[in-house]
Structure formats: structure tokens, C-alpha cells
N, C-alpha and C positions, 0 to 999 in steps of 0.2 A: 845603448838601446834607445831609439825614438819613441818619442811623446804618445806615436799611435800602437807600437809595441807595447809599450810599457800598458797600455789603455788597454788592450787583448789581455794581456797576461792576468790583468785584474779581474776583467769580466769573466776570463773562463775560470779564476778562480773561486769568484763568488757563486759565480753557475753551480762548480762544484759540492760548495760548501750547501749548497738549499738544496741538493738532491737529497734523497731518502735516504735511509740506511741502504748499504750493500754489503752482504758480507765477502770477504774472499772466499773463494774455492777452495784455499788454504788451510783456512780457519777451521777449528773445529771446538764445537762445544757439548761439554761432555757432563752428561746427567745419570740418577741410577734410577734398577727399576727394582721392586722388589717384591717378592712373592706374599700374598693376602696370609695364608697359613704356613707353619713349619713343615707341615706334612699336604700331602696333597689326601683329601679324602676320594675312594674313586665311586665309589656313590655319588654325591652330590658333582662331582666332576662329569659323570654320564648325563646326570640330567639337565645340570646347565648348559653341556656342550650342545645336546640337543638343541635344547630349547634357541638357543643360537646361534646353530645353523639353520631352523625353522624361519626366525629372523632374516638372516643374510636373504637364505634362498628367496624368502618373497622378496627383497626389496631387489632383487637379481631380475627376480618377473617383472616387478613392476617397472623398473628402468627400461627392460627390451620393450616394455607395452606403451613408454611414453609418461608415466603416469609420475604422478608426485609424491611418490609415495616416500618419506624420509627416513634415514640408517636404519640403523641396529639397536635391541637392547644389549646392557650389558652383561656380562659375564658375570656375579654377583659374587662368586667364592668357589672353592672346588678348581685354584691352580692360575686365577687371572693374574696380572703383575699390575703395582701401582708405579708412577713415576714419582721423582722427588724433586722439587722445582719451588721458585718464588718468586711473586709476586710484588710488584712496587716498589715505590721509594717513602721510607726506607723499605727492606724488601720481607714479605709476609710469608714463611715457609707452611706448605703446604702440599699434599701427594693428592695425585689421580690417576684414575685407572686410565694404561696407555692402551690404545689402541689400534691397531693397523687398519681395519675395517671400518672407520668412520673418518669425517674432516675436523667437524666443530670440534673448538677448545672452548670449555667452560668452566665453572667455578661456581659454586654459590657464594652468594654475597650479600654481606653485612648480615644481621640475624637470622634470617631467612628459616622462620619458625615451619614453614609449610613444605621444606625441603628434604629429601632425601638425596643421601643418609644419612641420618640424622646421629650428634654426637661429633661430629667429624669439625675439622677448623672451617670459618669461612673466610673469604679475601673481603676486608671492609675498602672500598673504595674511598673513604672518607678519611680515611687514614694514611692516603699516599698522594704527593704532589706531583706523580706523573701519570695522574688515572685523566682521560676524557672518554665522554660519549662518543658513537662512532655517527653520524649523523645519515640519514637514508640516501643520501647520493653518494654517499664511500662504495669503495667499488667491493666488500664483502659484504653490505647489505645489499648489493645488485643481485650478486652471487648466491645469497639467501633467496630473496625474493623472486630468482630464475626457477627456485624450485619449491616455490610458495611456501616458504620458511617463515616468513619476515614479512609484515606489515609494517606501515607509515600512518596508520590510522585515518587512510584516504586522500590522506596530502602529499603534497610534496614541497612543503614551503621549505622553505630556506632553512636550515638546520634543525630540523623535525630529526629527534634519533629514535635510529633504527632499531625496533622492536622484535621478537621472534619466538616459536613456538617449534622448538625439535622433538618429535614423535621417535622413540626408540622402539614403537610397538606393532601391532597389528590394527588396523581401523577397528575390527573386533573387540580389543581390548586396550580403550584409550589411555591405561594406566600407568603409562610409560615413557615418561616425556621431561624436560626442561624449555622455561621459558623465564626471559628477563630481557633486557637491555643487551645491547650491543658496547662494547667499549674497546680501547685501546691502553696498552701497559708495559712496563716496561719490566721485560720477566729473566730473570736470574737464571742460567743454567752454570751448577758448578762454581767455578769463579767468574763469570763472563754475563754481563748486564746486555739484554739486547729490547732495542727502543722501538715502539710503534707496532706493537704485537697485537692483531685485533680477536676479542674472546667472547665469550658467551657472560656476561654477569645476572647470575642464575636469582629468582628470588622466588619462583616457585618448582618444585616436580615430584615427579612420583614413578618409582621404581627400584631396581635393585641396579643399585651401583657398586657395591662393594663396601670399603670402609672410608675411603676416601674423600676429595672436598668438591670432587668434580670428574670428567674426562680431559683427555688431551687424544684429540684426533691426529694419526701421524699418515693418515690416508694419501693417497695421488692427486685428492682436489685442492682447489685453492684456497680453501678456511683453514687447512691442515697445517700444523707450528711444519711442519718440513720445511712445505709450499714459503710456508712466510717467513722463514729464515734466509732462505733463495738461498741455501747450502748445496741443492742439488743430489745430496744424496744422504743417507743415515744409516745407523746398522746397530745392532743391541748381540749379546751373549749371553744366553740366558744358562744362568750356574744350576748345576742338579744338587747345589750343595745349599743348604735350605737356611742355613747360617751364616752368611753371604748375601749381597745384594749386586745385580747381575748391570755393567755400564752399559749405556745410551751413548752415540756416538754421532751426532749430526753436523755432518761436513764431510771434508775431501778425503782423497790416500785410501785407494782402490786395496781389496786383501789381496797381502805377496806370501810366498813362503810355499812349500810343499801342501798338499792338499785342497790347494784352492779351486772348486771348478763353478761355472758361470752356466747362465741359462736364460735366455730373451723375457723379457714382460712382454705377455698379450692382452690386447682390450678384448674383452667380451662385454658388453652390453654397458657396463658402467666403467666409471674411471676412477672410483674410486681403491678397488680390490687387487691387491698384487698377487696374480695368476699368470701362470708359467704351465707350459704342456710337458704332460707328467704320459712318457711314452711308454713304458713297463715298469714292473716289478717282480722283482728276484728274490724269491724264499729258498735260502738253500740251495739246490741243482734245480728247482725249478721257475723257470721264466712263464711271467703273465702280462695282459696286454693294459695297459694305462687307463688312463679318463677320458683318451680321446679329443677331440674339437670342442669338450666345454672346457676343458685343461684341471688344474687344482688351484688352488688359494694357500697360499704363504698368510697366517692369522696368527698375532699373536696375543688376539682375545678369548678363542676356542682353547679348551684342553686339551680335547682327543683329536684324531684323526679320523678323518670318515672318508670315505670312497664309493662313490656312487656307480651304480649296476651297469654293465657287468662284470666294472673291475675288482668290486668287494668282493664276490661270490668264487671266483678263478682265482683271487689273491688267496682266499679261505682254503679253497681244493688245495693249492700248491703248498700251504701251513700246512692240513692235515698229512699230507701227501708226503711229508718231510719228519710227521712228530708220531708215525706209527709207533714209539719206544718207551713214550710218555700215557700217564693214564690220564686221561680225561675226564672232567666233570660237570655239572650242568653251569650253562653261564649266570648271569646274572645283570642286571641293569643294563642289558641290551650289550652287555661283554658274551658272543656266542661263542669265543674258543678259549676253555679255561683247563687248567692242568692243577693237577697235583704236584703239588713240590716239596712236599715235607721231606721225600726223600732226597732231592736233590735232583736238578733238570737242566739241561741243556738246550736251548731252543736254538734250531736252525738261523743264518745269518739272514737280514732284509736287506735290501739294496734297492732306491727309487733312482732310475734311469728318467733323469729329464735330458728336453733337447738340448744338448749340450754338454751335461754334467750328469756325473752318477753321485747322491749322496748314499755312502755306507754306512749304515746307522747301528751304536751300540743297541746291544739287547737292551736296555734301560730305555733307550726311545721310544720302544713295542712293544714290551710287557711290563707288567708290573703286578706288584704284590697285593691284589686286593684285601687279604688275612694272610694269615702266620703262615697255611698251609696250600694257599692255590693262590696260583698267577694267571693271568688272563691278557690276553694279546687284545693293547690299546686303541686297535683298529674295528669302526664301528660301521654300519651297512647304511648309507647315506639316503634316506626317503627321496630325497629332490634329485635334477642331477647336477647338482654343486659337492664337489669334492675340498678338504680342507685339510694341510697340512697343519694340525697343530702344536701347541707351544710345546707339553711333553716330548713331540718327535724332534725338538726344533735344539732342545737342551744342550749343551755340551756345544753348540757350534756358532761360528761369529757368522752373521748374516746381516748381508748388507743390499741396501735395495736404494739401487742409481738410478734415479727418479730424470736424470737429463737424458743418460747413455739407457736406457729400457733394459738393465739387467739387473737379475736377483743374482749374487754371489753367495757362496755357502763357504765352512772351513773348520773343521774339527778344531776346536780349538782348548784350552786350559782359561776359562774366562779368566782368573785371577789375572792373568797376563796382559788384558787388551786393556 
């Protein structure tokens, strides 16, 4: 090899060596999620689902309107799932509620007396040798400040770090938010340590988070741990079996096996919400017509499922239309078709035709036992028109969403097994 060879081979290899992490497309790192309660309460599941799609839907308007208006609250109880992950060197274990419908990953940090939720671990930055500030010229405090997230406290000097203020609420009701510092860390999934991860270090907020020490955004934007894994795609199983914790899966190897069907991600207004055109819905012999051109949302921060007009009311007719055999009784917490079941019931089968794919979903996806003696069909009448598949319908199947290739995958699956 010549002198000027030899000179190449070095340089591209240094080149190498100063590039950033990159993960393979291969790789994959595998974390759990795990359910807040043993049992799902469906009261408190009705009204937090609400309340969080109230959420989504305004920040849906306010994106098509231009506006700045930032995520979601969270889910607080009533069926959310936490992630189980760690933090630093050495590494700080700690759970947060996962989220589809948001980007920021945060954490509260060091005592953070002013924080909710309160009780919960915090990540002390002072205690790990691979924590830094993120400084306002990082391209995630750009990415903040594009959507007036993030201040610099007017400067822009030379390593001024980057500051932030995420509202999970309504301007109405400022009650709902985290703010702290920006930083960088190196976060533990599983057995597998990945470097240069940038988070939210939380020191003050207010709201319902769950039980947890923070969020982890697993959204379509670029704050979101997916995003910044550069995995290119992720997928979870969430178990009906409540004494179990359900895996996290971010990276490559597309679902194979019988069962498997696929269905395009569409942008509607934001980039952050994984929405798919949801074309009918099949109760039994009867066929209804979908969500149309605002499509549905894949959420696995919501509980229930909602469906916005006038697929709710026609999916409703074609339930009754199917359950003349059953007695019926008055609903409850915005559950309008409830049945008696102490004697024993049978409910018609549902089936969601999206473009592409039909998911067949057990009865356990779409009813459920509110008391000893009546079940009520987990599908709700959506005020906005944002439709939402949620986590209950989502149970029992491995879902995985290819954030490079724009498709959501579905697949009945046995979680124990993924």
C-alpha cells in the first residue's frame, strides 16, 4: 500500500470514528411497557379518554391554523402504560408514561420539589458522568424554538443552554405543563446503552402524569427517542394479561407470519400523530362506512376508542341492528350501548377495514365488563372529528409503525412470545 493510501485509509477512518452514533437497521433495542393498574377502571378510563382526545383534537386545529399551540395532556390512569428505561452513567432506573401522540422526552430532575407526580423517582443529573446541557444552537433546541417551545433568554451567545416550557394543556387552563433545561444522556434500553440522547430535564410542572418520573415521546417528530435512535421504526404488544408487562421494540425485522396485514400512514395537519384511513366497519353482517378523509389515529395514550360522526352513529345502528337477542340497559359515562350479561351474551363480531388491511378484533377489544352484570361496547361518540383507535382495541396485537417506509403493521399476536 502507498504512503498516500495508507494516508486515505486513516483519514476515512478517523472521519468515521467522530461521526455520531448510528444505529444499524438491524439492531434492535428492547424495553417494557407496563400497565398503571391491574385492572382497568372503566369510569375513570371514560373520562380521561375524553379529556384526551379534547387535547389531541385542539392541538390538531391548532396545527392546521399555523398556530403554536404545543401536545397533549397526559392520560393520568384508567388503562395508560408506563415505559421502563434508565438513565446515565452509572444508569438511574426509572418508568414514564409512553406515548404515541407526543415528541418530548422528559424526566424530572434532581429534587424537583414543585414537580408532578409527585413520589415518583427523579433522574439526578449530578450523579452521572455522561449527562451535558444541550446548548441553544443544538439542532433539538432549533426544533423547540420552531414551535416557541424554547427560549435562550434572548441571546444567542456561545453556549447559552437551551431552556423550555411544554404546555400539555389548553391556554384556558395553564395547569398542564413541564419545564426545565434541555440535556443530553445516555439512556439504557434493556441491555443496550445508547449515547447522545437529548431530553427534557424537568424541575418544574403541573399536571396528571400518571405515577411515573416523566414522559417519553415516541411521536413522528424529531424530539421523539424513535426519531433519535434513527431505528426507523418501533412496535409494542400490549398484553390483556394485567400480571405481565407488555415489550417495546425499536428497530428493524418487519412482522412475518400469518396474520400480518399493513396499511399506509397519512399526514393530516401534524406530523406528529400516526393516522391511517380507516374505510368501514363490519358489526356482524353489517357493513358501515369509516372516518373518511380525516382518517383515525393509532394512540397508545387513549383507552377507548372514539369515532367521529357519522361513523359512530351507523357503526351504533349496525351493533344494535345485530344485538336484537340481548337486553339492553341504560349506558353510563358516555358508554351509550350497554347489555346485560349476568345471563350470559354473545356479541356480534367487529372488524376495522383499513386501506389495506382488515383488523379482526376479539370481543375483549370492544366490550368490556363495566360491573358483575353489564358490558358495554368500548366505542365512544367522538365530539371533534378526530377518531382514535385505542389501547384496549390495540391489546392482544403486535403493532408496529415504520416511521421510514409510512406504514402502520398490525398482527394478532401471543405477546409473551415477541
Amino acid at each position: 500500500m502507498t504512503t498516500r493510501s495508507s494516508m486515505l485509509v486513516l483519514t476515512m477512518i478517523s472521519f468515521l470514528l467522530t461521526l455520531p452514533p448510528a444505529y444499524s437497521q438491524h439492531q434492535v433495542f428492547r424495553a417494557t411497557m407496563t400497565r398503571h393498574e391491574p385492572t382497568i377502571n372503566f369510569t375513570r378510563a371514560a373520562h380521561r379518554s375524553r379529556e384526551r382526545l379534547s387535547i389531541l383534537a385542539t392541538r390538531l386545529g391548532a396545527a392546521s391554523a399555523g398556530s403554536a399551540q404545543s401536545p397533549l395532556q397526559m392520560d393520568s390512569g384508567g388503562g395508560a402504560y408506563d415505559m421502563t428505561f434508565s438513565m446515565g452513567t452509572p444508569p438511574q432506573t426509572l418508568s414514564a408514561l409512553a406515548d404515541t401522540g407526543s415528541d418530548l422526552i422528559w424526566a424530572k430532575c434532581g429534587a424537583c420539589k414543585r414537580c408532578a407526580p409527585r413520589g415518583s423517582a427523579s433522574y439526578y443529573p449530578t450523579k452521572s458522568s455522561s449527562f451535558s446541557k444541550l446548548p441553544c444552537s443544538s439542532a433539538l433546541c432549533r426544533t423547540l424554538e420552531s414551535q416557541s417551545l424554547a427560549t435562550c433568554g434572548g441571546t444567542r451567545a456561545r453556549g447559552a443552554v437551551c431552556s423550555y416550557r411544554y404546555s400539555y394543556g389548553l391556554s384556558s387552563n395553564p395547569h398542564h405543563y413541564t419545564q426545565g433545561y434541555m440535556g443530553s444522556e445516555t439512556f439504557t434500553l434493556g441491555s443496550d446503552a445508547v449515547q447522545g440522547i437529548g431530553f427534557g430535564c424537568t424541575t418544574m410542572s403541573e399536571g396528571g402524569y400518571g405515577s411515573g418520573s416523566g414522559l417519553v415521546g415516541l411521536g413522528r417528530g424529531k424530539l421523539s427517542l424513535v426519531r433519535q435512535l434513527k431505528v426507523g421504526a418501533f412496535s409494542y404488544c400490549l398484553t390483556s394479561d394485567p400480571s405481565t408487562s407488555s415489550p417495546l421494540l425499536f428497530g428493524a425485522g418487519a412482522l412475518t407470519g400469518p396474520g400480518v396485514q399493513s396499511t399506509p400512514l397519512v399526514n393530516l395537519k401534524t406530523s406528529t400523530f400516526y393516522t391511517v384511513n380507516l374505510d368501514s366497519i363490519s358489526i356482524g353482517a353489517a357493513k358501515t362506512p369509516g372516518t373518511g378523509r380525516h382518517g383515525i389515529i393509532f394512540d397508545s395514550g387513549t383507552t377507548l376508542t372514539f369515532l367521529a360522526e357519522p361513523a359512530y352513529t351507523l357503526a351504533e345502528a349496525g351493533l344494535l341492528s345485530q344485538t336484537t337477542n340481548l337486553t339492553r340497559v341504560p349506558g353510563t359515562d358516555g358508554y351509550e350501548v350497554c347489555f346485560q350479561t349476568s345471563g350470559g351474551a354473545v356479541f356480534p363480531s367487529m372488524v376495522l377495514h383499513f386501506d389495506g388491511g382488515d383488523m379482526a378484533l376479539k370481543t375483549e377489544n370492544y366490550f368490556g365488563a363495566v360491573n358483575d352484570s353489564v358490558s358495554c361496547w368500548l366505542v365512544q361518540k367522538s365530539p371533534s372529528e378526530m377518531s382514535i383507535v385505542g389501547n384496549i382495541m390495540q391489546m392482544d396485537y403486535h403493532i408496529r409503525y415504520d416511521l421510514d417506509k409510512s406504514v402502520l403493521s398490525f398482527q394478532p399476536t401471543n405477546c409473551d412470545s415477541v
